[in-house]
MDTraj code that builds the backbone (N, CA, C; nanometers):
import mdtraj as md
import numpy as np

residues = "UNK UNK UNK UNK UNK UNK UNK UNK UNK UNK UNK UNK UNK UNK UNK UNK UNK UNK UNK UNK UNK UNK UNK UNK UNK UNK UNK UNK UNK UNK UNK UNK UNK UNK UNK UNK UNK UNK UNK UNK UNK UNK UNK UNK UNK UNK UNK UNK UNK UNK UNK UNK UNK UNK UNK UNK UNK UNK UNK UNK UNK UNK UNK UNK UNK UNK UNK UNK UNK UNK UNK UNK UNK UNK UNK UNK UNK UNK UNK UNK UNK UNK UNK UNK UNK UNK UNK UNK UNK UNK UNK UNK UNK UNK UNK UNK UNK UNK UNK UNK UNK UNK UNK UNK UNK UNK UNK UNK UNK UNK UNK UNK UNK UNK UNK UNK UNK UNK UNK UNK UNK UNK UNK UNK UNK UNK UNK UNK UNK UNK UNK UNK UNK UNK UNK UNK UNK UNK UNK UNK UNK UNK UNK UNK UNK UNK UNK UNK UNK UNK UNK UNK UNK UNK UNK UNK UNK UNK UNK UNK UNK UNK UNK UNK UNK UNK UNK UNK UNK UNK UNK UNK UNK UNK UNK UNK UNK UNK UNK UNK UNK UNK UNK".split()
xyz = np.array([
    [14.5356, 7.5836, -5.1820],
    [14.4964, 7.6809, -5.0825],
    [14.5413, 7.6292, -4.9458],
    [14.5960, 7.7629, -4.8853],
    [14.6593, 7.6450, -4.7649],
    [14.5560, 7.6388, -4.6460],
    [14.5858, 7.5923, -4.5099],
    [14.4670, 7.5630, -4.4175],
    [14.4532, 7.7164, -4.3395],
    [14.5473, 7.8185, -4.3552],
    [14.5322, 7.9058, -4.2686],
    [14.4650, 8.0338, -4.3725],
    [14.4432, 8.0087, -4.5137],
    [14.3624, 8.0447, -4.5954],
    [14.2542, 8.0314, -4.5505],
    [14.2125, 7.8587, -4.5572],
    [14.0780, 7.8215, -4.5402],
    [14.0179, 7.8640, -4.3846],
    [14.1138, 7.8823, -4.3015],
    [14.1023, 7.9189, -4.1604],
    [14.0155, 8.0656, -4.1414],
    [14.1055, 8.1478, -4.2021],
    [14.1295, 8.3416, -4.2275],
    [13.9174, 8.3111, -4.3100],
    [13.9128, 8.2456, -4.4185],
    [13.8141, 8.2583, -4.4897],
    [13.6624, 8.2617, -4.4239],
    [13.7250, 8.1446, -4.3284],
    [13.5503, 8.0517, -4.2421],
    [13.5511, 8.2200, -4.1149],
    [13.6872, 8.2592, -4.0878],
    [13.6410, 8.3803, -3.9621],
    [13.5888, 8.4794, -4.0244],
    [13.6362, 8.5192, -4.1307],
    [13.5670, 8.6244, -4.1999],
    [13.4269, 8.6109, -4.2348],
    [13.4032, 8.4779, -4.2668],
    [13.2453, 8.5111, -4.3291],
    [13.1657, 8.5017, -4.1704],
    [13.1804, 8.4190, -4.1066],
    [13.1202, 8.4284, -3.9387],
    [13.1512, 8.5864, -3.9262],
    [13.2105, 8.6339, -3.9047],
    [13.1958, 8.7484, -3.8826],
    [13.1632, 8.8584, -3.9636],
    [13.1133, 8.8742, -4.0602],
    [13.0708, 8.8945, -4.2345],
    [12.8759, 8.9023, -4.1785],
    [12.8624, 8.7402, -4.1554],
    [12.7712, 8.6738, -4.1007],
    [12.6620, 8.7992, -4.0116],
    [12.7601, 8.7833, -3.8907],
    [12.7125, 8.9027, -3.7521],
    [12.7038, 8.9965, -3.7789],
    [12.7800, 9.0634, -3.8591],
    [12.8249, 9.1988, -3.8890],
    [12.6542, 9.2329, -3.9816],
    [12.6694, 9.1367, -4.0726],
    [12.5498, 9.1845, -4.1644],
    [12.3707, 9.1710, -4.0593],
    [12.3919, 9.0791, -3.9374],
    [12.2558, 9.0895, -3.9094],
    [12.2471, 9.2138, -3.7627],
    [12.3478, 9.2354, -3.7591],
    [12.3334, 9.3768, -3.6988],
    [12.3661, 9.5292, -3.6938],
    [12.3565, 9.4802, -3.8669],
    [12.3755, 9.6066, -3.9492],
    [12.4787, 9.6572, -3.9357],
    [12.5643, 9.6388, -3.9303],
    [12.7420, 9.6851, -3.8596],
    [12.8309, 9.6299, -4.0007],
    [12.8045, 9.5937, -4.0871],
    [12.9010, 9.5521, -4.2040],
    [13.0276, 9.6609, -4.1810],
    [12.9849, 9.8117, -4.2748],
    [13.0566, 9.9169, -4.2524],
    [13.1454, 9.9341, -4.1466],
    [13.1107, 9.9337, -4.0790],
    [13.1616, 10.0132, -3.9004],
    [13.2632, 9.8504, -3.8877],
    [13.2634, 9.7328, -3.8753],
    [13.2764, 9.6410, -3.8854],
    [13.4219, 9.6149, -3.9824],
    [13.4219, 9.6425, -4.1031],
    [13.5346, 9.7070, -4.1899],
    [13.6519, 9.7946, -4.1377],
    [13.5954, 9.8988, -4.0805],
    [13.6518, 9.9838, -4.0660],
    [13.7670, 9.9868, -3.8895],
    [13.6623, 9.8994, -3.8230],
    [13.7274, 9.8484, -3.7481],
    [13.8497, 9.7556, -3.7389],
    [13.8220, 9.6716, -3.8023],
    [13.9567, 9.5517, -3.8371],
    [14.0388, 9.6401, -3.9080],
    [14.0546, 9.7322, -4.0199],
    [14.1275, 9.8321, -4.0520],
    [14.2013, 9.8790, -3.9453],
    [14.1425, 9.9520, -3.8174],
    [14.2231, 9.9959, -3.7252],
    [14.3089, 9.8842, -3.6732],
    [14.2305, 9.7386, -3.6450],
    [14.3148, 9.7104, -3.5523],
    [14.4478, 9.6490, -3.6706],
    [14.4001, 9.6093, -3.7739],
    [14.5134, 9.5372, -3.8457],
    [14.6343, 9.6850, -3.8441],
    [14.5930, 9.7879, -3.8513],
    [14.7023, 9.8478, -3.8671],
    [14.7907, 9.9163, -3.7009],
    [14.7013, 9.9217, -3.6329],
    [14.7786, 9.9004, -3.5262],
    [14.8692, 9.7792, -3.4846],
    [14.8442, 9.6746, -3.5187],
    [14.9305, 9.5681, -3.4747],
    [15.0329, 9.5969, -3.5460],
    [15.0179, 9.6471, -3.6713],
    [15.1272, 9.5741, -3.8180],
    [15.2314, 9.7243, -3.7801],
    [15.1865, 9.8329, -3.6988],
    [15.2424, 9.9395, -3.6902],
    [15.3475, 9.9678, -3.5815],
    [15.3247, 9.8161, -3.4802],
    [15.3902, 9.8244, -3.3601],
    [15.4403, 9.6672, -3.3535],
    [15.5761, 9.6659, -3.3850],
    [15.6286, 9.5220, -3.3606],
    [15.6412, 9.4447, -3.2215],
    [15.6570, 9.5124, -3.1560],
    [15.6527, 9.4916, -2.9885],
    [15.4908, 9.4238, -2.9791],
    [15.3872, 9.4822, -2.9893],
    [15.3074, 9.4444, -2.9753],
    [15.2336, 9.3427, -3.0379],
    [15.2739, 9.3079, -3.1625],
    [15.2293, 9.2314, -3.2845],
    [15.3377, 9.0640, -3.2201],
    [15.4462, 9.1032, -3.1461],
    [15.5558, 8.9952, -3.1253],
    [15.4720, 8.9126, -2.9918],
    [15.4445, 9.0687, -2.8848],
    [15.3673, 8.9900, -2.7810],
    [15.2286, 8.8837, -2.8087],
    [15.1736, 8.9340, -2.8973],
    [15.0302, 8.8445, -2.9448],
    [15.0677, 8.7235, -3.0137],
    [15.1726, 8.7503, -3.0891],
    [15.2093, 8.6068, -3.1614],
    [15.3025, 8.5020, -3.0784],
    [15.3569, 8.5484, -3.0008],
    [15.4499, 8.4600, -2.9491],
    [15.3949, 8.3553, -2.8058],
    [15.4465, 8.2430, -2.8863],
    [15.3582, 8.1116, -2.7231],
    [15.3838, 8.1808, -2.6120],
    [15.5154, 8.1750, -2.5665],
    [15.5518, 8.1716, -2.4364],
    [15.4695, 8.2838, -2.3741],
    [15.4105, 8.3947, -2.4190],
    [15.3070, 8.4738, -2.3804],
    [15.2223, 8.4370, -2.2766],
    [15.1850, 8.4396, -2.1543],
    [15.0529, 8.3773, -2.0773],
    [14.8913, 8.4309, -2.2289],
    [14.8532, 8.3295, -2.2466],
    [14.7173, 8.3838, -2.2974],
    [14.5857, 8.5013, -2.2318],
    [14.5655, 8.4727, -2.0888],
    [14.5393, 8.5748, -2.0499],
    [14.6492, 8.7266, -1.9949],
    [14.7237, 8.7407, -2.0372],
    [14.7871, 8.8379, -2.0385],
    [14.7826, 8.9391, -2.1740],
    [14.7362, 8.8196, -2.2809],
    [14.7254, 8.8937, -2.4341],
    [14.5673, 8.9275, -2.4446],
    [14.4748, 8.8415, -2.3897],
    [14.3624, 8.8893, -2.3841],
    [14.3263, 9.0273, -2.3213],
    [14.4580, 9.0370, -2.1672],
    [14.4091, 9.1578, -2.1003],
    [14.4453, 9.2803, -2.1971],
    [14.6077, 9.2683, -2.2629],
    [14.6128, 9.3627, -2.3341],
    [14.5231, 9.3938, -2.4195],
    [14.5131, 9.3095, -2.4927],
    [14.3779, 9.3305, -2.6090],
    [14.2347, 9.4262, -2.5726],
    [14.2322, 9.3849, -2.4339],
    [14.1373, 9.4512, -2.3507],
    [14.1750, 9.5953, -2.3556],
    [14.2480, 9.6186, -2.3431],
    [14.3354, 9.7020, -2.2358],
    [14.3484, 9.8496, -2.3744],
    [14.3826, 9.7960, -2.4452],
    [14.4092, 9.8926, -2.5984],
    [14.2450, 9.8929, -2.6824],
    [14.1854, 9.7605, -2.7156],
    [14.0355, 9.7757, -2.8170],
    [13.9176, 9.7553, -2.7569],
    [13.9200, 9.7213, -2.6475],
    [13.7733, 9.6915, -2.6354],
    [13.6838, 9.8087, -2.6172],
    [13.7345, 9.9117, -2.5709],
    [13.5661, 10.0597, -2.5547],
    [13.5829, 10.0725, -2.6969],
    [13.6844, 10.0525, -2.7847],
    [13.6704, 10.0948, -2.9174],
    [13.6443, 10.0308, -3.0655],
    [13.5840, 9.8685, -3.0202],
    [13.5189, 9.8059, -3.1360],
    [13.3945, 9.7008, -3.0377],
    [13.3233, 9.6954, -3.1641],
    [13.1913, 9.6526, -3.1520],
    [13.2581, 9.4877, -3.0611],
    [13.1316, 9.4063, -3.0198],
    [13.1764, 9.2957, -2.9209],
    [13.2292, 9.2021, -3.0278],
    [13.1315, 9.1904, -3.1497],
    [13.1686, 9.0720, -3.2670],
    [13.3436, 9.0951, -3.2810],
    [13.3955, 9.2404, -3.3191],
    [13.5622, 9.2657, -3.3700],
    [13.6034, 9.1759, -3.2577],
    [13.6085, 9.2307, -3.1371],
    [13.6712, 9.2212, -3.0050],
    [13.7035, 9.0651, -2.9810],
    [13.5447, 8.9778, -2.9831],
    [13.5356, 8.9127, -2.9640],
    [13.5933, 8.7765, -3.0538],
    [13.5838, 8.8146, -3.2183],
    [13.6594, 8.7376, -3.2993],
    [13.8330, 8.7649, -3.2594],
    [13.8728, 8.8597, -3.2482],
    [14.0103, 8.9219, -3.2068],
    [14.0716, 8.8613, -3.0957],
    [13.9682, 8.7837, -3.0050],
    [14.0204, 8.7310, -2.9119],
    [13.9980, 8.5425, -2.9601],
    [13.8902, 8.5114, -2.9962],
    [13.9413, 8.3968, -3.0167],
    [14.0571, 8.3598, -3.1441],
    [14.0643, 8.4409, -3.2204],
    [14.1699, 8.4008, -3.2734],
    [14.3441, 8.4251, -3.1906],
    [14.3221, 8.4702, -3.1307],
    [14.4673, 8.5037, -2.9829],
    [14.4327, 8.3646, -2.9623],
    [14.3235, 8.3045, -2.8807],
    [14.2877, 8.2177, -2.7956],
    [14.3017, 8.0526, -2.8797],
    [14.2718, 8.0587, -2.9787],
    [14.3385, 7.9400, -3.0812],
    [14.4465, 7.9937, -3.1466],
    [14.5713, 8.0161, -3.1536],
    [14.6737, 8.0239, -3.1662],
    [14.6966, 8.0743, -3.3032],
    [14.5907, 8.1616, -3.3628],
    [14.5690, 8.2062, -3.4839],
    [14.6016, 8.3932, -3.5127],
    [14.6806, 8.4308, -3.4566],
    [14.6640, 8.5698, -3.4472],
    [14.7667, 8.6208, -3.5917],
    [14.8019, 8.5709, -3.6560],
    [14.8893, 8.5544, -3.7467],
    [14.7939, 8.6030, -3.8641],
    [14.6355, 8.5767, -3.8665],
    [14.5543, 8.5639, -3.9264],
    [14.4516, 8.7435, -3.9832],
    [14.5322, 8.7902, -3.9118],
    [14.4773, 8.9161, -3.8802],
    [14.4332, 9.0313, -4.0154],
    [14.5432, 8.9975, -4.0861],
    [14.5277, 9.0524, -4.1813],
    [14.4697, 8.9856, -4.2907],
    [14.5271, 8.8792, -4.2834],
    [14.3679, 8.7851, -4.4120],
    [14.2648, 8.7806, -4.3834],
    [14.2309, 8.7987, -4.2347],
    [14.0462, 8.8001, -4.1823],
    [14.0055, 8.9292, -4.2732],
    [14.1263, 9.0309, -4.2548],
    [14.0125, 9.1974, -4.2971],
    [14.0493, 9.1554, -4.4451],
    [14.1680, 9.0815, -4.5557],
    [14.1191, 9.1029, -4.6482],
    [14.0228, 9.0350, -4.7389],
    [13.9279, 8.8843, -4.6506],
    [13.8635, 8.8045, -4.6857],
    [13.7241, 8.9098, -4.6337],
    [13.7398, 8.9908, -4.5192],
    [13.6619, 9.0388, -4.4751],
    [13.5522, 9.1489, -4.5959],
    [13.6750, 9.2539, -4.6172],
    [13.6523, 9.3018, -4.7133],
    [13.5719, 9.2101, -4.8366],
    [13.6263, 9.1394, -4.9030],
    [13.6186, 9.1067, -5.0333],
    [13.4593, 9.0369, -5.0003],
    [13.4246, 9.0212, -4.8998],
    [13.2744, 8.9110, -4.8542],
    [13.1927, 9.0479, -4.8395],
    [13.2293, 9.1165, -4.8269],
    [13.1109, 9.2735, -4.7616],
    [13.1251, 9.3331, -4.8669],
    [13.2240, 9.3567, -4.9592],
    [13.1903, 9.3753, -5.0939],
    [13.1482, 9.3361, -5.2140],
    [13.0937, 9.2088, -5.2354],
    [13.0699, 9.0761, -5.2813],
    [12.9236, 9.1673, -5.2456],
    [12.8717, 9.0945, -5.1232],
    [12.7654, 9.1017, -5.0724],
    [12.6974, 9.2111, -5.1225],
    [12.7786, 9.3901, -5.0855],
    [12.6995, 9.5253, -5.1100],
    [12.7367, 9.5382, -5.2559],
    [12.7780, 9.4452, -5.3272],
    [12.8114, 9.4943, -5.4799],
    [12.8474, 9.5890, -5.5205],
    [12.9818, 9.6014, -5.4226],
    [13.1052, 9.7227, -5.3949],
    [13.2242, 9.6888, -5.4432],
    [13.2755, 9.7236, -5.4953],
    [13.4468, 9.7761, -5.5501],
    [13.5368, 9.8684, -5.4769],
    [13.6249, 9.8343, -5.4252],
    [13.7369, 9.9058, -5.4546],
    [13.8278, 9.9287, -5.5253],
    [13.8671, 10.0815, -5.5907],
    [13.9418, 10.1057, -5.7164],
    [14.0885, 10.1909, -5.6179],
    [14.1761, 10.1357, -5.7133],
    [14.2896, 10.2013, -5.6513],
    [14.3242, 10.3099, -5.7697],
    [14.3111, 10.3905, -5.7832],
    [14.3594, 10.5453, -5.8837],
    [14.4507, 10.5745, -5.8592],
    [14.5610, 10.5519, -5.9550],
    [14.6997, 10.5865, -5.9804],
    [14.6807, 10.7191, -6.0727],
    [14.7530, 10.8343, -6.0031],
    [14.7399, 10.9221, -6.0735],
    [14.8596, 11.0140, -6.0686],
    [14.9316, 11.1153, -6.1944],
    [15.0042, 11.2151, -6.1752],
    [15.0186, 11.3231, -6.0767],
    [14.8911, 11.3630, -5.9964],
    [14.8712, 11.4431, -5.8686],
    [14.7350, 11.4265, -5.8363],
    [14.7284, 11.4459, -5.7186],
    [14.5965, 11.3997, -5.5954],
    [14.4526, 11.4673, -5.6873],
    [14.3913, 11.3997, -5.7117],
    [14.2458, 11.4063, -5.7590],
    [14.1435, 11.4390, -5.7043],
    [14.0772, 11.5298, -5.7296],
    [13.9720, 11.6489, -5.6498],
    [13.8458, 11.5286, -5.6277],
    [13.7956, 11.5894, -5.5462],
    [13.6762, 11.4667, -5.4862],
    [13.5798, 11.4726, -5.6512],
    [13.5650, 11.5918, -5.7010],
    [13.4491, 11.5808, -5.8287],
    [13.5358, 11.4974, -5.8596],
    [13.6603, 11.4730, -5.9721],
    [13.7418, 11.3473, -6.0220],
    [13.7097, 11.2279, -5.9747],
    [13.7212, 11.2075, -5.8191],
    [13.6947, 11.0892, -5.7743],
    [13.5852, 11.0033, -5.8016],
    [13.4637, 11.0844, -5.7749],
    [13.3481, 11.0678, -5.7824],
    [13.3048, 11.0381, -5.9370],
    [13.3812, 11.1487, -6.0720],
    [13.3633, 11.0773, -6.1749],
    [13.4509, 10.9385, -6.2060],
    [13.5736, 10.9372, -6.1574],
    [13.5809, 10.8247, -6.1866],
    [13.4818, 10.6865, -6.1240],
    [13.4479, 10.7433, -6.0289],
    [13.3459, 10.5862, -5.9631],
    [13.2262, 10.5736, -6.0254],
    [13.2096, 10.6939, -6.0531],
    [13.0781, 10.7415, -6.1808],
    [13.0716, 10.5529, -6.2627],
    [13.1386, 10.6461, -6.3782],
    [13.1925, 10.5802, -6.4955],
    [13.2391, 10.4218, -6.5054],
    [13.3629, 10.4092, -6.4057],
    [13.3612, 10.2106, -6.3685],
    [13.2904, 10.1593, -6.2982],
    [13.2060, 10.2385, -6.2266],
    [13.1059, 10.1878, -6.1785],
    [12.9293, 10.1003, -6.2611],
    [12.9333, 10.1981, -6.3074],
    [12.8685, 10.1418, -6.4476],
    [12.9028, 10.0164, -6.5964],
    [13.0373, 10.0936, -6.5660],
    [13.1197, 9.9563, -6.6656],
    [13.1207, 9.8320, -6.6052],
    [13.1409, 9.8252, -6.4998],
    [13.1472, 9.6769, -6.3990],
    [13.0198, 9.6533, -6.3291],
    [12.9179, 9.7567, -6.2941],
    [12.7591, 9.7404, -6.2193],
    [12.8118, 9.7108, -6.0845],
    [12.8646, 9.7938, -5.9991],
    [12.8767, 9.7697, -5.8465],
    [12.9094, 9.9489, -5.8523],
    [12.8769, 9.9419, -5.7122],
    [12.9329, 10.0598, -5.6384],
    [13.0593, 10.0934, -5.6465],
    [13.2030, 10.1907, -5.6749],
    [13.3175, 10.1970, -5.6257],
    [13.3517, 10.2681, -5.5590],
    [13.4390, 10.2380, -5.4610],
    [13.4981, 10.3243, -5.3895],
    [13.6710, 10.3255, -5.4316],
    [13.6876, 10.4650, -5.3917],
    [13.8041, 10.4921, -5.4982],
    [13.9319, 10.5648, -5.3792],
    [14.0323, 10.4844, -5.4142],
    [14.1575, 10.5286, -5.3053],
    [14.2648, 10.5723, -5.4253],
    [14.2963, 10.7185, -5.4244],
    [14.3501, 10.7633, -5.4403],
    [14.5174, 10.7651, -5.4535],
    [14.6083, 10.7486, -5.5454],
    [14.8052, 10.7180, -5.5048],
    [14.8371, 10.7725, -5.6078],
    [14.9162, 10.9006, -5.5584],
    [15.0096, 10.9574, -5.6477],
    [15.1178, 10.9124, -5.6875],
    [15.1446, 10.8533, -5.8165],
    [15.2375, 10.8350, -5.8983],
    [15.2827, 10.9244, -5.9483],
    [15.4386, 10.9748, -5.8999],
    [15.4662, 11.0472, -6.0187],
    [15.5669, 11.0133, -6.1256],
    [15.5462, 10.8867, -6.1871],
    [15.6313, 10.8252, -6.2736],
    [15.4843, 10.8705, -6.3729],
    [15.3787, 10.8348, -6.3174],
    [15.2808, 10.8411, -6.4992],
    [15.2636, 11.0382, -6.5204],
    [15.2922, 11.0215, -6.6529],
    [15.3134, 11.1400, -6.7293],
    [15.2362, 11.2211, -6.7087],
    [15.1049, 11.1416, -6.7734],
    [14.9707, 11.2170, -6.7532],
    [14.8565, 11.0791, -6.7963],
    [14.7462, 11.0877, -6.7353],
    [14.6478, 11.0059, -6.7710],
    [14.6442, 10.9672, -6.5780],
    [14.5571, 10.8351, -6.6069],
    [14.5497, 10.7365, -6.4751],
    [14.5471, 10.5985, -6.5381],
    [14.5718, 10.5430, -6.4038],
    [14.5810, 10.4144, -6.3809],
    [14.4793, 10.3644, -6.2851],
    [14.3553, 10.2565, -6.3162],
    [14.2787, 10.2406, -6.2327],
    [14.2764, 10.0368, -6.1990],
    [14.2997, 10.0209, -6.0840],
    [14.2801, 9.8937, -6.0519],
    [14.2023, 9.8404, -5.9352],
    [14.1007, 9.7447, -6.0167],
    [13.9986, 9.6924, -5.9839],
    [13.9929, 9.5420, -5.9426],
    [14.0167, 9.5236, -5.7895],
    [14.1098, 9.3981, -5.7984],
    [14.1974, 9.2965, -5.8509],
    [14.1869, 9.2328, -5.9821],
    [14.2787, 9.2175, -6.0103],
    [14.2824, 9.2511, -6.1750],
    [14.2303, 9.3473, -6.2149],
    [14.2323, 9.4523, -6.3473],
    [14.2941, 9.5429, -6.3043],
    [14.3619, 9.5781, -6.4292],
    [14.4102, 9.6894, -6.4069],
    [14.3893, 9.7679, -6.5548],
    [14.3280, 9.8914, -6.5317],
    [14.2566, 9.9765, -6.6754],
    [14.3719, 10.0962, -6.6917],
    [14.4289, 10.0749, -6.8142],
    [14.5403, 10.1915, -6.8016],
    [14.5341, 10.2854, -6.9245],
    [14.4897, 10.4032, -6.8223],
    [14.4450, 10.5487, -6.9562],
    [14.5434, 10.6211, -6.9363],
    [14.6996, 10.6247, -6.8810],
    [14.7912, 10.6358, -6.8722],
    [14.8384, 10.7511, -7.0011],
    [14.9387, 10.7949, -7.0467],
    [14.9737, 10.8399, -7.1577],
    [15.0849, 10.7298, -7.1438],
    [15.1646, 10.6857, -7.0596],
    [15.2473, 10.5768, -7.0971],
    [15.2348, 10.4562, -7.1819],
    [15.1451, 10.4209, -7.0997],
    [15.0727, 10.3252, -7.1597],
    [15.0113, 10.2967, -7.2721],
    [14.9767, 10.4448, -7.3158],
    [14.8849, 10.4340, -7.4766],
    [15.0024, 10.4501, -7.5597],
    [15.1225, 10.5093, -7.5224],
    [15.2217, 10.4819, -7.6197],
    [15.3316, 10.3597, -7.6086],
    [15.2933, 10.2802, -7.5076],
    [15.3438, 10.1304, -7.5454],
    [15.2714, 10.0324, -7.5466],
    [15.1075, 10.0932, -7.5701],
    [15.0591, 9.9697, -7.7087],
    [15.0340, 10.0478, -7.8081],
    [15.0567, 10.1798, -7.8479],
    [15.1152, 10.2530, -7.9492],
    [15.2294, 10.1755, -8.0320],
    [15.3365, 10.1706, -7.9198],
    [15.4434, 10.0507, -7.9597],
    [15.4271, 9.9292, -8.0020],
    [15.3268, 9.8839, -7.9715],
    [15.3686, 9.7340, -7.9332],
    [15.2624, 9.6718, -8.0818],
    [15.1954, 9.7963, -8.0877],
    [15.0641, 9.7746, -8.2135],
    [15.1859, 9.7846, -8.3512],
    [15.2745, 9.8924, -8.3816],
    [15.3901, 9.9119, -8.4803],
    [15.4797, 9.7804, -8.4885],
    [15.5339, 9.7536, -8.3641],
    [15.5702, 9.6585, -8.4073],
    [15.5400, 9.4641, -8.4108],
    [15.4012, 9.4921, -8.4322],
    [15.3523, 9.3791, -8.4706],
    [15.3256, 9.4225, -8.6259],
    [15.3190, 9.4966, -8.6807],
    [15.3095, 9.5887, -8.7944],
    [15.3772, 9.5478, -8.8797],
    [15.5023, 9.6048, -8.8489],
    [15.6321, 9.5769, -8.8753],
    [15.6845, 9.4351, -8.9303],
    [15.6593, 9.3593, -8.8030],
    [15.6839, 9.2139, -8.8580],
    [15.6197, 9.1601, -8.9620],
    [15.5218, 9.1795, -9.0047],
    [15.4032, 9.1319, -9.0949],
    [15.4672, 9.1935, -9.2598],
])
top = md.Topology()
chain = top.add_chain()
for i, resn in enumerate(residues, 1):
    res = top.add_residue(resn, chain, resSeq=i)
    for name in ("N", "CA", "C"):
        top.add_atom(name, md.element.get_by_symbol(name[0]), res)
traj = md.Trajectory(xyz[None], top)
């Protein structure tokens, strides 16, 4: 594990930490979401935060300048010391250590649903139904149209992946024949 693992891990739960004693977990999530994808969406701006020769208070003002009326003080405030120790690189492993600690914690899932076309919220909801119970946590379910699978879905649950696919049932359809076969 490298040190900027172990780095990304210790900010997330401190801020995991805050988040949970002022009830802000949620809102908290959803925030680092924005900002990770604003940075990752604008190279200019993602170059200015990472790069030394930068004055540090010049990245703080920006930082100011774009998030602060629009995340809680904990985001803001972790957002800046990691600028401020030379860690901004970190941004996106904070939200996905972030995540995985607030879902841990609320005994939440996220399911990614691979599907032939976009799935009606009742669908959604049965599918979170159903693996939700199979695994005992909450899921929340993000939706991606594939249109390589035939018909069926594809559901992945960090690092499972459950495949009711029609592809799939006919290549361990396959794969069952020819172990068959050999015998």
């Amino acid at each position: 594990m490298s040190s900027d693992t172990i780095v990304a891990k210790r900010y997330a739960k401190a801020l995991f930490e805050i988040a949970q004693s002022r009830s802000l977990v949620s809102q908290v999530e959803e925030e680092l979401k924005v900002v990770v994808a604003v940075i990752e969406q604008n190279d200019d701006f993602q170059q200015f935060l990472l790069h030394p020769k930068y004055d540090l208070n010049e990245k703080i003002n920006l930082l100011s300048r774009v998030f602060k009326d629009n995340l809680s003080d904990a985001v803001f405030n972790t957002l800046c010391l990691l600028i401020e120790r030379g860690r901004g690189m970190l941004f996106h492993a904070l939200l996905d250590y972030y995540v995985s600690i607030a879902n841990e914690a609320m005994r939440q899932a996220d399911a990614i649903v691979y599907s032939p076309a976009a799935l009606s919220e009742q669908e959604s909801q049965a599918i979170a139904a159903q693996f939700g119970k199979m695994i005992g946590k909450t899921i929340r379910v993000d939706n991606v149209v594939d249109s390589s699978l035939i018909g069926g879905i594809q559901v992945r649950i960090g690092d499972r992946l459950y495949d009711g696919s029609l592809s799939g049932k006919l290549a361990r359809m396959e794969k069952t024949l020819k172990q068959t076969q050999a015998m």
